[in-house]
C-alpha beads as a LAMMPS data file, in Angstrom:
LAMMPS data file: protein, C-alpha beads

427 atoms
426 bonds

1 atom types
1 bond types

-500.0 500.0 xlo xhi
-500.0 500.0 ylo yhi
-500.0 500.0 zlo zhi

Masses

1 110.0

Atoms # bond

1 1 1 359.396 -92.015 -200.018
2 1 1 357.790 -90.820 -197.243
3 1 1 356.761 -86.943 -197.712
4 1 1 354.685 -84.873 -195.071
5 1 1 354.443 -81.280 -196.618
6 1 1 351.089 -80.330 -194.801
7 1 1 349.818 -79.746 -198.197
8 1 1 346.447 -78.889 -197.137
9 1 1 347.577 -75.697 -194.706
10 1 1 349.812 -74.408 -197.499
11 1 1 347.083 -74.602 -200.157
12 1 1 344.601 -72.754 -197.886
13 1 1 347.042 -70.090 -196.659
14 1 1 347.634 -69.275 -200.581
15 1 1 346.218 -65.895 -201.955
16 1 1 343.293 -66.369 -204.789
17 1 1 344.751 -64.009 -207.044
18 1 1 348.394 -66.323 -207.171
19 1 1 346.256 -69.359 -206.883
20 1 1 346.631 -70.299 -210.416
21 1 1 350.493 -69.523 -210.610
22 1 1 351.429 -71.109 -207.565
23 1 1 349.142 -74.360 -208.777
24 1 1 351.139 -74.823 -211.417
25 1 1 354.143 -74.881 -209.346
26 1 1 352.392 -77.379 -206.561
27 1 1 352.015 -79.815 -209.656
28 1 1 355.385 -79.975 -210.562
29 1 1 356.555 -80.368 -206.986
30 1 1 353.873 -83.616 -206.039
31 1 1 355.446 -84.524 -209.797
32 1 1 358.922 -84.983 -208.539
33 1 1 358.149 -85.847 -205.211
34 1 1 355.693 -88.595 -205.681
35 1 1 356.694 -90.128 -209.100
36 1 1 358.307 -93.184 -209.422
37 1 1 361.545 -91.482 -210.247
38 1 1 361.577 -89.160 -207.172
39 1 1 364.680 -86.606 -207.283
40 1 1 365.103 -86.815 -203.774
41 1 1 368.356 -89.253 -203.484
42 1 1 369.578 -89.521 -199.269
43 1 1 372.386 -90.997 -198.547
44 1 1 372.663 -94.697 -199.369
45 1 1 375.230 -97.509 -200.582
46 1 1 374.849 -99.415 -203.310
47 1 1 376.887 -102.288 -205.010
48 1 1 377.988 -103.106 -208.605
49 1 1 376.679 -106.980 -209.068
50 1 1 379.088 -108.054 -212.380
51 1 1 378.787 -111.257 -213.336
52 1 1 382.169 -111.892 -215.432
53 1 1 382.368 -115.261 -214.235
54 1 1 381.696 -118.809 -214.132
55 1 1 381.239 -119.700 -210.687
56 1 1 378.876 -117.114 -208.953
57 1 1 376.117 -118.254 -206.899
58 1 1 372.581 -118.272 -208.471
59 1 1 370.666 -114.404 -208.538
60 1 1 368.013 -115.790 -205.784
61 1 1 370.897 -116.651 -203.763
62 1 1 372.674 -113.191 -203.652
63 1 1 369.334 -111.507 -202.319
64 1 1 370.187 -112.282 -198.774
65 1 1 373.881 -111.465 -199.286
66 1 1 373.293 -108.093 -200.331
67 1 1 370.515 -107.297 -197.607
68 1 1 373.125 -108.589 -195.297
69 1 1 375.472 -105.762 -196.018
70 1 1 372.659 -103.000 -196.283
71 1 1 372.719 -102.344 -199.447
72 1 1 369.426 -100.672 -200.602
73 1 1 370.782 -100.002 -204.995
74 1 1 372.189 -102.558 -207.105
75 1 1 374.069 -101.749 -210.493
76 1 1 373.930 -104.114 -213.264
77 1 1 376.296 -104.150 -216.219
78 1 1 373.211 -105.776 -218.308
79 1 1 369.607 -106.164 -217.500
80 1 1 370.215 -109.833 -216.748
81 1 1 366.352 -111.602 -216.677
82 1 1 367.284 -113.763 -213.652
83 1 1 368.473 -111.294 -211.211
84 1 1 365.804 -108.862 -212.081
85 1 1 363.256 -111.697 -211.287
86 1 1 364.910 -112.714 -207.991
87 1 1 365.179 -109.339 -206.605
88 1 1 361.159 -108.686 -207.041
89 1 1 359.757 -107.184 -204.289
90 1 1 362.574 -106.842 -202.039
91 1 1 362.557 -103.226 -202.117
92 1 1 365.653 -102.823 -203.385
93 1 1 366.476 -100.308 -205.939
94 1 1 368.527 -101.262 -209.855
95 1 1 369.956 -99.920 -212.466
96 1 1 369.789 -101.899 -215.323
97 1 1 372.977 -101.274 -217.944
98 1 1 372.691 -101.720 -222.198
99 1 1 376.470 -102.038 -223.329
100 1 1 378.503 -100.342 -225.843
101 1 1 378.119 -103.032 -228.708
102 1 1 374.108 -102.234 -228.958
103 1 1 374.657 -98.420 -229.091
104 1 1 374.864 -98.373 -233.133
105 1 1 371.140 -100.390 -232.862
106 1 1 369.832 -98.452 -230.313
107 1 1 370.177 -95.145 -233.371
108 1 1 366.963 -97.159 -234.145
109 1 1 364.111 -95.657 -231.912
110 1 1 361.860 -99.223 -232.792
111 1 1 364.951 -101.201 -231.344
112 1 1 365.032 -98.660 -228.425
113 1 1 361.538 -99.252 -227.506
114 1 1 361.326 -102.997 -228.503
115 1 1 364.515 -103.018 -225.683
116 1 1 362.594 -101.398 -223.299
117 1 1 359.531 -103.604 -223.576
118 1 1 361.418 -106.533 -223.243
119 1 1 364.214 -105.669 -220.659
120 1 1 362.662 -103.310 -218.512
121 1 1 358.423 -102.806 -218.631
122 1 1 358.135 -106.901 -217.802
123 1 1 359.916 -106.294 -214.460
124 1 1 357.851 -103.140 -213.131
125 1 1 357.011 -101.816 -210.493
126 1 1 357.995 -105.953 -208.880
127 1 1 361.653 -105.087 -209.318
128 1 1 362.588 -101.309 -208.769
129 1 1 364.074 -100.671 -211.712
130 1 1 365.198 -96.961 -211.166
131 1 1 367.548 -96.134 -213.888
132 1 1 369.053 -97.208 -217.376
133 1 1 372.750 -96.557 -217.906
134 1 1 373.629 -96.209 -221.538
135 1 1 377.283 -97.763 -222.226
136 1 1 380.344 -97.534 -219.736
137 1 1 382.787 -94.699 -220.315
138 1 1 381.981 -94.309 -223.927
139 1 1 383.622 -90.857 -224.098
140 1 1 386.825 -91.859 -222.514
141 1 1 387.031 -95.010 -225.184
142 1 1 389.132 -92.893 -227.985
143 1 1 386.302 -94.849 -230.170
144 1 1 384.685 -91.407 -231.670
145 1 1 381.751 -93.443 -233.815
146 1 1 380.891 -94.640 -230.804
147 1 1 380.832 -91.454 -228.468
148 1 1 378.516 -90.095 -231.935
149 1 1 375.839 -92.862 -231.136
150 1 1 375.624 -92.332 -227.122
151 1 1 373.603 -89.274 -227.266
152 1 1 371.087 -90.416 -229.764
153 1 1 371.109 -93.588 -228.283
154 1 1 370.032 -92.226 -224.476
155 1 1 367.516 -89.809 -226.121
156 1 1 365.555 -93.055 -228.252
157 1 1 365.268 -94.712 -225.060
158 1 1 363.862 -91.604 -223.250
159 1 1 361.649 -91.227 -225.915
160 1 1 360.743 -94.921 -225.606
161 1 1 360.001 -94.664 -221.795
162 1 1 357.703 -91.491 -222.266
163 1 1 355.721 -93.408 -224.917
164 1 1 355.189 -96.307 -222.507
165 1 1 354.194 -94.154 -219.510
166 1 1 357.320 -95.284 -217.870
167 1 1 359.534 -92.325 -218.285
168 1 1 358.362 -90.755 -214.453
169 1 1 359.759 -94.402 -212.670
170 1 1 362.862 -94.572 -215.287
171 1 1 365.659 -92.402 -216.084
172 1 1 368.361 -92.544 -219.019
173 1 1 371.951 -91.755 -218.114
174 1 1 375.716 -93.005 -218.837
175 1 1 378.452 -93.524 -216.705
176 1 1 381.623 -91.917 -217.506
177 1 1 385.243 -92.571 -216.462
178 1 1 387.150 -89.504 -214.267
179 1 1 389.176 -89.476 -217.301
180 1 1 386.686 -86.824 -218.781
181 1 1 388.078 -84.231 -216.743
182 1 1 391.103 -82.278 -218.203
183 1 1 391.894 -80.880 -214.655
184 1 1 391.559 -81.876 -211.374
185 1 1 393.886 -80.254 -209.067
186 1 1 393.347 -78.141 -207.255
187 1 1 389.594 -79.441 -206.941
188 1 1 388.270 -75.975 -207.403
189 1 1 389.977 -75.187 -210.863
190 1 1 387.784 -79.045 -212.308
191 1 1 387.053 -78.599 -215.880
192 1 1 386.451 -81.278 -218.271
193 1 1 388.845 -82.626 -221.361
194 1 1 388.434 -79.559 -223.867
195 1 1 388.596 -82.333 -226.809
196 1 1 385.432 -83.301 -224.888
197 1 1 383.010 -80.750 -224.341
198 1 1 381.470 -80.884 -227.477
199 1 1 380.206 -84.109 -226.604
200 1 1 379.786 -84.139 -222.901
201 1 1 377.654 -80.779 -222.702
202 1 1 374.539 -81.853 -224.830
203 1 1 374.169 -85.279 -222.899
204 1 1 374.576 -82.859 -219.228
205 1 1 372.020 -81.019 -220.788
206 1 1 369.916 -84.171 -221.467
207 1 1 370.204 -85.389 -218.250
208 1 1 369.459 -81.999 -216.496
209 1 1 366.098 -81.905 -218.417
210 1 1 365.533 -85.620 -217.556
211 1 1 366.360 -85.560 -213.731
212 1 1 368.727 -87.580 -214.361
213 1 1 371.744 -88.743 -212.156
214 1 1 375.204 -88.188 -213.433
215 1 1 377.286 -90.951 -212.801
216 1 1 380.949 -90.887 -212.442
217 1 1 383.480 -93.887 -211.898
218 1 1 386.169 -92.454 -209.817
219 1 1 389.313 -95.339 -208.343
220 1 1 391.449 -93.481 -206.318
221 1 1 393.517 -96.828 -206.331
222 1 1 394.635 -95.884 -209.642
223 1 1 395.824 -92.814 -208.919
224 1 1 397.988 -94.312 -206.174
225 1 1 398.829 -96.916 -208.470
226 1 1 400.110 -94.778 -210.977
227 1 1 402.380 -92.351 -208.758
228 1 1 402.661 -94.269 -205.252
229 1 1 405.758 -92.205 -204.176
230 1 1 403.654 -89.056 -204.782
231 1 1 400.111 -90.211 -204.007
232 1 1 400.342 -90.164 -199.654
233 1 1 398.553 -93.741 -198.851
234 1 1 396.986 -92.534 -195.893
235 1 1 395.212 -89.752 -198.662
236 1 1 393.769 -92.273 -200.496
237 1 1 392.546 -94.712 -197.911
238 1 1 390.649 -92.306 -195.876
239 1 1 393.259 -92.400 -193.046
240 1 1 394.207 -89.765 -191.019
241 1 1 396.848 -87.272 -192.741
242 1 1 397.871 -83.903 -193.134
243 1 1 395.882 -83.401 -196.575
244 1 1 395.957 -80.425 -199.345
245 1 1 394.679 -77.154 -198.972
246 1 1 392.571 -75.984 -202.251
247 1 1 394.524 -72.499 -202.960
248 1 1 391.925 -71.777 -205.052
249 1 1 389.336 -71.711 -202.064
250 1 1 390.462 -72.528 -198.952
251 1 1 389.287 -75.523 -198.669
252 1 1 390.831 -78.551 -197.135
253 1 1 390.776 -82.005 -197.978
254 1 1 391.664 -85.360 -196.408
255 1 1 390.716 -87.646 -198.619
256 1 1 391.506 -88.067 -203.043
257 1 1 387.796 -89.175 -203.311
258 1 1 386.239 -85.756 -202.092
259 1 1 388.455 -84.007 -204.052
260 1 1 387.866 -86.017 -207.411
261 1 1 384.139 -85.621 -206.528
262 1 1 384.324 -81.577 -205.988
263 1 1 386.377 -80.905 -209.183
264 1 1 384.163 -82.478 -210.704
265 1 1 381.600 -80.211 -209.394
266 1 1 383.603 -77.144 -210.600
267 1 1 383.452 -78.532 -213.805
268 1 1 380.067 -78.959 -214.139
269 1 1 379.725 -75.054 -212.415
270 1 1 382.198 -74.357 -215.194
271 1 1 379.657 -75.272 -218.298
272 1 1 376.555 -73.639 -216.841
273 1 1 375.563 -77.202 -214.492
274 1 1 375.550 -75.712 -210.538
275 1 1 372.400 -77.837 -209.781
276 1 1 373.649 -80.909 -211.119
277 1 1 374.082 -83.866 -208.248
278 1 1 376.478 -86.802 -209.055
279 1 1 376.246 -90.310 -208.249
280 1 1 379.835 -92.355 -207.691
281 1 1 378.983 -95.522 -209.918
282 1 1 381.704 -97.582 -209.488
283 1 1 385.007 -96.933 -206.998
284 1 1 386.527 -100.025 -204.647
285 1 1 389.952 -101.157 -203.891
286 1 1 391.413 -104.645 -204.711
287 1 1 392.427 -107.197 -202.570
288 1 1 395.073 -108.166 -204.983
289 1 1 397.029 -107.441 -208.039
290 1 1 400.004 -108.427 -209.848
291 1 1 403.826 -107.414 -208.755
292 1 1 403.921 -103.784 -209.990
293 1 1 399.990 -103.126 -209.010
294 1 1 401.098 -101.265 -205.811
295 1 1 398.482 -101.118 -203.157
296 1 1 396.616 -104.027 -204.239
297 1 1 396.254 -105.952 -201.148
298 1 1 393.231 -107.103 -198.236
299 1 1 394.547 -104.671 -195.677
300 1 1 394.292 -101.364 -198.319
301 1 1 390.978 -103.148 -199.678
302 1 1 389.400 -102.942 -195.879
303 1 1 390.836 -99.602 -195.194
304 1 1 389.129 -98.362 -198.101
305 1 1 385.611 -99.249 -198.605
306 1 1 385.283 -99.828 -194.231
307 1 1 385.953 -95.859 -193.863
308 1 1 384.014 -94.874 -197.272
309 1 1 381.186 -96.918 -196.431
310 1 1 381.299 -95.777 -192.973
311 1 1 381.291 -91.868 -194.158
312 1 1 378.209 -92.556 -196.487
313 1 1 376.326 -93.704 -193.585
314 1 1 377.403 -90.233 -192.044
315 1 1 375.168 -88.043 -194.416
316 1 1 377.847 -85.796 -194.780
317 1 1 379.225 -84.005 -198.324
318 1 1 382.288 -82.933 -199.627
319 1 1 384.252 -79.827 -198.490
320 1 1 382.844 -77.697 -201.345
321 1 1 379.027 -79.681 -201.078
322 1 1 378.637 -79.919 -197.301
323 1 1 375.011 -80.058 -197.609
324 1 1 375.017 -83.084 -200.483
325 1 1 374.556 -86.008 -199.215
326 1 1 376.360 -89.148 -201.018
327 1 1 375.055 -91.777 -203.061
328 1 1 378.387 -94.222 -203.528
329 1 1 378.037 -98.116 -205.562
330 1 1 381.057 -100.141 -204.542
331 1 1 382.813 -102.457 -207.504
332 1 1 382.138 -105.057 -206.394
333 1 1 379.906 -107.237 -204.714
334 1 1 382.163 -110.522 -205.889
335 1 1 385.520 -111.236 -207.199
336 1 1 385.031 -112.331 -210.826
337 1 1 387.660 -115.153 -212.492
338 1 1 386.878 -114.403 -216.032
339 1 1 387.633 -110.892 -216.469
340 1 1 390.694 -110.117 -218.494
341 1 1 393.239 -107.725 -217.329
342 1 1 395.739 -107.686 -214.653
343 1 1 394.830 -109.641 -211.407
344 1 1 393.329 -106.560 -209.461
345 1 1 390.795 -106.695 -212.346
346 1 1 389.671 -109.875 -210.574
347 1 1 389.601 -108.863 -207.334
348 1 1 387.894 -105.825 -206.073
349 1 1 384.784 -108.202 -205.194
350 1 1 384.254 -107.816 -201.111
351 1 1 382.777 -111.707 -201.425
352 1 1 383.793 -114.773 -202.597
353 1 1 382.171 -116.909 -205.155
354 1 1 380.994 -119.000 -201.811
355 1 1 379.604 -115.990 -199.948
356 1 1 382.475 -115.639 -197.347
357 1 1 384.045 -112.301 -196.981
358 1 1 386.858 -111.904 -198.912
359 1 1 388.235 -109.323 -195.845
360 1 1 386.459 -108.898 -192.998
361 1 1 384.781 -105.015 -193.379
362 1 1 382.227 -103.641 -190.586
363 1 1 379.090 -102.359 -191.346
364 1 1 376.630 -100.382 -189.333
365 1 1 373.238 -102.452 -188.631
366 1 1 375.196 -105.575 -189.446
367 1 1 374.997 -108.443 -187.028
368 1 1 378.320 -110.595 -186.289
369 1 1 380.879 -111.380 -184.352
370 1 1 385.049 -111.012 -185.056
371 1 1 387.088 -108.446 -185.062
372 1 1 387.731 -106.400 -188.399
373 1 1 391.252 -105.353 -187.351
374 1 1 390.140 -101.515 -188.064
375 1 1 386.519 -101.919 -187.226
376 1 1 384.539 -103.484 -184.331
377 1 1 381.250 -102.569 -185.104
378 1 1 380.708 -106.087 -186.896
379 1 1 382.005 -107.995 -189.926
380 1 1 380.611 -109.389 -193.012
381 1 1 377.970 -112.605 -191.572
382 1 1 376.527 -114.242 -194.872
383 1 1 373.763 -116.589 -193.244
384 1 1 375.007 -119.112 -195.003
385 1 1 377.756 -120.215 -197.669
386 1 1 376.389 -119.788 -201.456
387 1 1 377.428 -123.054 -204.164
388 1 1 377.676 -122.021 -207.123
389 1 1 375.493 -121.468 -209.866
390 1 1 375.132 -121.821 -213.622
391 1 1 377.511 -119.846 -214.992
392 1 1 376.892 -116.693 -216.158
393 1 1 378.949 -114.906 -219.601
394 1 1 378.121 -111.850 -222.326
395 1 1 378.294 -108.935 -219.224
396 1 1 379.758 -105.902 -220.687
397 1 1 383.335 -105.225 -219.169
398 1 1 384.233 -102.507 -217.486
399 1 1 386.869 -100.405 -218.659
400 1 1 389.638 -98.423 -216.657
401 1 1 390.891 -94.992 -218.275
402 1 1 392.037 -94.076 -215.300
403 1 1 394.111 -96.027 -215.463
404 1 1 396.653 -94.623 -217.682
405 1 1 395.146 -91.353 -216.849
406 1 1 394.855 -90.291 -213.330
407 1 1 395.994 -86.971 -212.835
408 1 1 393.403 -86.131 -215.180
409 1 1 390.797 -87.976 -213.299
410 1 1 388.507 -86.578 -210.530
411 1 1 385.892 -88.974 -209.665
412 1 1 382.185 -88.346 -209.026
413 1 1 379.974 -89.911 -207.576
414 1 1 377.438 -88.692 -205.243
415 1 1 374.277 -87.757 -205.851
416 1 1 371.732 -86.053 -204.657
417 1 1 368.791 -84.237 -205.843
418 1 1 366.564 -81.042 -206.343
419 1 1 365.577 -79.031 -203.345
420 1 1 361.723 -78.310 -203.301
421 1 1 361.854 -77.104 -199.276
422 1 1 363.053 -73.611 -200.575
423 1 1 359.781 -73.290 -202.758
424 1 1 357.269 -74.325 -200.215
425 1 1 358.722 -72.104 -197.862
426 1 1 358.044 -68.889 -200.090
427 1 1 354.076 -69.920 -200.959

Bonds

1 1 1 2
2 1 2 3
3 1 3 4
4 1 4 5
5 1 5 6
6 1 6 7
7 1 7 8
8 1 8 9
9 1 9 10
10 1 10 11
11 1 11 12
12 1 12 13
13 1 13 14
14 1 14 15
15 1 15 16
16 1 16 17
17 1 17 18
18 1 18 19
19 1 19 20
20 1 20 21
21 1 21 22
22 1 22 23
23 1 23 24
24 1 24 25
25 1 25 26
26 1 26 27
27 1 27 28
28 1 28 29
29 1 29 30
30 1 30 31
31 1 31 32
32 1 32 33
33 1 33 34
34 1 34 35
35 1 35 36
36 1 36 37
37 1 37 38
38 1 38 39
39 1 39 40
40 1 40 41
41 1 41 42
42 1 42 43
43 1 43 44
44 1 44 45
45 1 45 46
46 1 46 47
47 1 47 48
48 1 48 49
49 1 49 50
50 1 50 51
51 1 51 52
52 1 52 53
53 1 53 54
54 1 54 55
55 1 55 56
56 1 56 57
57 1 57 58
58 1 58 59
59 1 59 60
60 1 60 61
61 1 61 62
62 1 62 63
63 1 63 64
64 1 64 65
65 1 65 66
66 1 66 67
67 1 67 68
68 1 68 69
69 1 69 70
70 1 70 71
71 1 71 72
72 1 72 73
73 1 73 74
74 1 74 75
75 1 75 76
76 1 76 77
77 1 77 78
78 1 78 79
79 1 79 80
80 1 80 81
81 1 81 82
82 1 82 83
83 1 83 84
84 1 84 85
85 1 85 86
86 1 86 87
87 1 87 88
88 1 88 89
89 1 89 90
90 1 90 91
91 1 91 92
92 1 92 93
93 1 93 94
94 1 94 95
95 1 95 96
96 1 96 97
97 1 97 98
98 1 98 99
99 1 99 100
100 1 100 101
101 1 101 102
102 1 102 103
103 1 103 104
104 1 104 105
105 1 105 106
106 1 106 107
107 1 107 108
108 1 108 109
109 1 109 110
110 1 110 111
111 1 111 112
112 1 112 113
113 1 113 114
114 1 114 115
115 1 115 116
116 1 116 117
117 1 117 118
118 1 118 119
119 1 119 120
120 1 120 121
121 1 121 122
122 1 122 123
123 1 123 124
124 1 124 125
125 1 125 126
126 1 126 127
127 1 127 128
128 1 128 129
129 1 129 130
130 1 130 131
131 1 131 132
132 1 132 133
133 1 133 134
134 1 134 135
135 1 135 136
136 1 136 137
137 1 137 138
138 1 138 139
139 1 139 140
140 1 140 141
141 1 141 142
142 1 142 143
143 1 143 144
144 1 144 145
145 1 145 146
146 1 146 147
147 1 147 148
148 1 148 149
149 1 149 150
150 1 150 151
151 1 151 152
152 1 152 153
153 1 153 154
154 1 154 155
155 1 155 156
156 1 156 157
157 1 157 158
158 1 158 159
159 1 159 160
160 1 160 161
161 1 161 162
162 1 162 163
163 1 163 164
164 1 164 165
165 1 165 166
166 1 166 167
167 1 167 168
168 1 168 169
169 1 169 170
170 1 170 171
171 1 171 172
172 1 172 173
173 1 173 174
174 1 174 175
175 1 175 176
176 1 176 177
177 1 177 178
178 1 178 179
179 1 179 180
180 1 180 181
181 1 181 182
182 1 182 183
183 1 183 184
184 1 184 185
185 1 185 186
186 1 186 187
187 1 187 188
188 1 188 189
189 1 189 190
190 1 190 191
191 1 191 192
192 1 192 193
193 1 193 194
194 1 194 195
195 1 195 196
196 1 196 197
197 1 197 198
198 1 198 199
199 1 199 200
200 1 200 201
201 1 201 202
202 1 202 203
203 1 203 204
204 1 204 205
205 1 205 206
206 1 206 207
207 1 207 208
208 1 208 209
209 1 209 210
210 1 210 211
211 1 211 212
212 1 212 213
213 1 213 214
214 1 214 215
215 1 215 216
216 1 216 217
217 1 217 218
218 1 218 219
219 1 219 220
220 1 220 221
221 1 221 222
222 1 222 223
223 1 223 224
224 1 224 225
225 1 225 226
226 1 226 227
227 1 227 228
228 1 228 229
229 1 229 230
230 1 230 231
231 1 231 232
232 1 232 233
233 1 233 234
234 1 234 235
235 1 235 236
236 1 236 237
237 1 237 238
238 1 238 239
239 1 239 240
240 1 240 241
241 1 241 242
242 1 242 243
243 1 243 244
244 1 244 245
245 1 245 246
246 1 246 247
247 1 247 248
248 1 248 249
249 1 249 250
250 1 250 251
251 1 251 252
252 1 252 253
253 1 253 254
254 1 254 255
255 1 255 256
256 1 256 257
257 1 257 258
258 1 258 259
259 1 259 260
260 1 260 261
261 1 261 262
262 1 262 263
263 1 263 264
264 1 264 265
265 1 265 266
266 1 266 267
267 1 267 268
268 1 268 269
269 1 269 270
270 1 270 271
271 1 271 272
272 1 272 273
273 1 273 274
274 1 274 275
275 1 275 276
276 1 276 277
277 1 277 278
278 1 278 279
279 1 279 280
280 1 280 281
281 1 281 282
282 1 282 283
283 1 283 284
284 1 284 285
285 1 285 286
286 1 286 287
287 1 287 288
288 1 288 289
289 1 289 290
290 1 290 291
291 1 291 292
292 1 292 293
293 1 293 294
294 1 294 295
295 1 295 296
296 1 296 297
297 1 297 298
298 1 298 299
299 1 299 300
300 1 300 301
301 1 301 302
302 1 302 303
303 1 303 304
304 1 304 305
305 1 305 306
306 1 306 307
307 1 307 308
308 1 308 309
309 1 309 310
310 1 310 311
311 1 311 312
312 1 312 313
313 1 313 314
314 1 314 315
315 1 315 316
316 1 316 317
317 1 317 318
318 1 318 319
319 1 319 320
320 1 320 321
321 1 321 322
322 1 322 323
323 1 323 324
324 1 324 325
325 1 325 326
326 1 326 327
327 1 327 328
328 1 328 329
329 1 329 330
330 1 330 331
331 1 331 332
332 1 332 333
333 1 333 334
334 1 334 335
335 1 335 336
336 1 336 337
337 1 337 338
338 1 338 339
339 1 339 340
340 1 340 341
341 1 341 342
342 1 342 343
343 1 343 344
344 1 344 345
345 1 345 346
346 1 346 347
347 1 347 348
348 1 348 349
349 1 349 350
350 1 350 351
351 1 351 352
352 1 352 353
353 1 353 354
354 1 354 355
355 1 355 356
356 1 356 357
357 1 357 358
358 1 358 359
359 1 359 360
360 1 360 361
361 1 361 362
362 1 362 363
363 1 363 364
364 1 364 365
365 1 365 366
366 1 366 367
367 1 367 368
368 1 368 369
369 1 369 370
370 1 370 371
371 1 371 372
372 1 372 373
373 1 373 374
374 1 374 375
375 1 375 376
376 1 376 377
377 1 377 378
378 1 378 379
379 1 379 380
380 1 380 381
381 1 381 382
382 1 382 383
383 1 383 384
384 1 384 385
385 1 385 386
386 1 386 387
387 1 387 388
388 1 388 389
389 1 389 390
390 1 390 391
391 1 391 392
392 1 392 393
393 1 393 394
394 1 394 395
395 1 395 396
396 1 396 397
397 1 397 398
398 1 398 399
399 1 399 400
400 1 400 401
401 1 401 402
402 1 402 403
403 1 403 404
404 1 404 405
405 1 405 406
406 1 406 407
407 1 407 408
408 1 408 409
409 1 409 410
410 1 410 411
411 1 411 412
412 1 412 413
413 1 413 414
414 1 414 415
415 1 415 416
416 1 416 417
417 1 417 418
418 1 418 419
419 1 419 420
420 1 420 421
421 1 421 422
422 1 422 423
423 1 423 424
424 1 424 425
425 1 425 426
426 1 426 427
């Protein structure tokens, strides 16, 4: 991150007798700004790189792919050996995932640290390894032993990370469905499931204290899904509509996503969490689905993550968090045959096993030619076309609560960090 604070001017400008106080506070801004786990998120896309599948291209062969559609953060489901290796030094930022099956071992803080040393400290600083996510919408599995373990289980591998020296590179967080919110409409009365505060306001807390991101999987394809003569189309896919005023505020919105994302901020404001940013984890749109999966096709697919991607690359916030800027990961970066579920489950990838686009989907900075239907700026150009690679099985699957549960849902995702202009300013 590159950081020019004029340091030296401020110091000297600083009165002797606050010296001491206003030290203290210099620390703990160079702290965040200059440690490997920097709070300061901009705007940026990432992609969700599953691997639920037997005919995906080897990890050094995806490198390229995923340059090629400027994506600077890559989310794993596991902390897969070979990817990590192949993405060394490329700059690009991961998080690494540990699934729900290990969260009963990971009670053990020797297991917790014995993971750590052997799925994350090998890898650093080569590999960015930015973040740990702890399960995958554990609180939204109706599994209450294991919504017990989470906590415990992200706080022995924070503990793990401080003993190693690694805990100012590596955070701890989870990634939770938009199920965990009880209401979502209108945006500005968000509050979470009550049957789930218990649990969900100790790990915000953790995660506060951490600097950690709070990730949210919101699928607004679900909602539409679920209620398609309801749900407007054009609302969901970023198209031009009339939208919903927030009675509550004022406040209009022309999209589901923003409006997932800010009642989920009112949530959050709701429990004593105002400062809190949110990262989207996982949203997309499949290319195709079975009969009664409505919406499930290439056209909705390109609609959707073309005019999401191309308001990340905007810088602009929600309606209610103008001045957030948006961290999104797209599910996914390939269609994956072995997942079980109905057919969209198997195709939200934006690739191919082969590399080839599985729609074509502009991208800013992206070189080649074709015309996107909606989008000229350019289309998806892999340099070349991938063949497969060994087959790759055991990746934690990703769940869907939102499924059966959308008008409780109000996806997050965005994230975005701790100011520290307003404090240099006053010294």
């Amino acid at each position: 991150m590159s950081v020019s604070l004029g340091l030296s001017s401020i110091i000297t400008t600083l009165h002797m007798e606050h010296f001491t106080s206003h030290l203290l506070h210099l620390s703990a801004v160079l702290l965040l700004l200059f440690s490997g786990n920097s709070l300061v998120f901009a705007s940026s896309v990432g992609i969700n790189y599953g691997q639920i599948a037997n005919n995906l291209p080897s990890p050094d062969k995806v490198v390229p792919l995923v340059k090629s559609i400027g994506a600077d953060k890559v989310k794993l489901y596991d902390a897969d050996p070979k990817v990590l290796k192949a993405f060394a030094n490329t700059d690009i930022e991961f998080i690494v995932g540990i699934g729900n099956e290990y969260l009963s071992k990971l009670q053990d803080p020797a297991f917790a640290q014995s993971w750590i040393k052997s799925n994350v400290q090998p890898y650093l600083p080569a590999t960015k390894i930015t973040s740990i996510t702890v399960g995958n919408e554990v609180l939204t599995s109706n599994d209450t032993s294991l919504s017990a373990c989470l906590l415990p289980a992200m706080q022995n591998l924070q503990t793990a990370l401080v003993n190693l020296k690694l805990d100012r590179q590596v955070t701890v967080t989870t990634a939770h469905s938009i199920a965990v919110l009880g209401t979502s409409y209108p945006p500005s009365a968000g509050a979470f499931r009550g049957d789930l505060e218990q649990r969900i306001s100790p790990i915000l807390d953790f995660i506060s204290k951490t600097c950690s991101p709070l990730l949210i999987n919101a699928y607004p394809f679900f909602a539409y899904q679920k209620d398609s003569k309801e749900v407007p189309l054009d609302y969901v896919l970023f198209q031009p509509n009339a939208g919903i005023v927030d009675s509550g505020n004022n406040l209009r919105y022309d999209n589901m996503l923003f409006a997932q994302i800010d009642a989920v901020y009112a949530a959050l404001d709701k429990l004593g969490y105002k400062d809190l940013r949110v990262q989207i984890s996982e949203t997309g749109w499949p290319s195709k689905g079975d009969e009664d999966e409505v919406g499930a096709s290439p056209e909705n697919a390109k609609k959707y993550n073309g005019k999401l991607l191309k308001i990340v690359k905007k810088k602009n916030g929600t309606p209610a968090r103008p001045d957030y800027d948006l961290n999104v990961f797209v599910f996914a970066l390939f269609n994956e045959n072995l997942k079980p579920g109905p057919t969209s489950e198997r195709n939200f990838g934006l690739f191919k096993p082969d590399g080839t686009p599985v729609y074509n989907l502009g991208f800013s900075g992206i070189s080649g030619g074709g015309n996107s239907g909606h989008n000229n700026s350019g289309t998806f150009a892999p340099p070349f076309i991938l063949p497969p690679g060994n087959p790759s099985y055991g990746y934690m699957p990703i769940s869907s609560a939102e499924r059966f549960v959308w008008k409780k849902n109000i996806g997050m995702r965005i994230s975005i960090i701790l100011s520290v202009v307003g404090w240099i300013s006053m010294v």
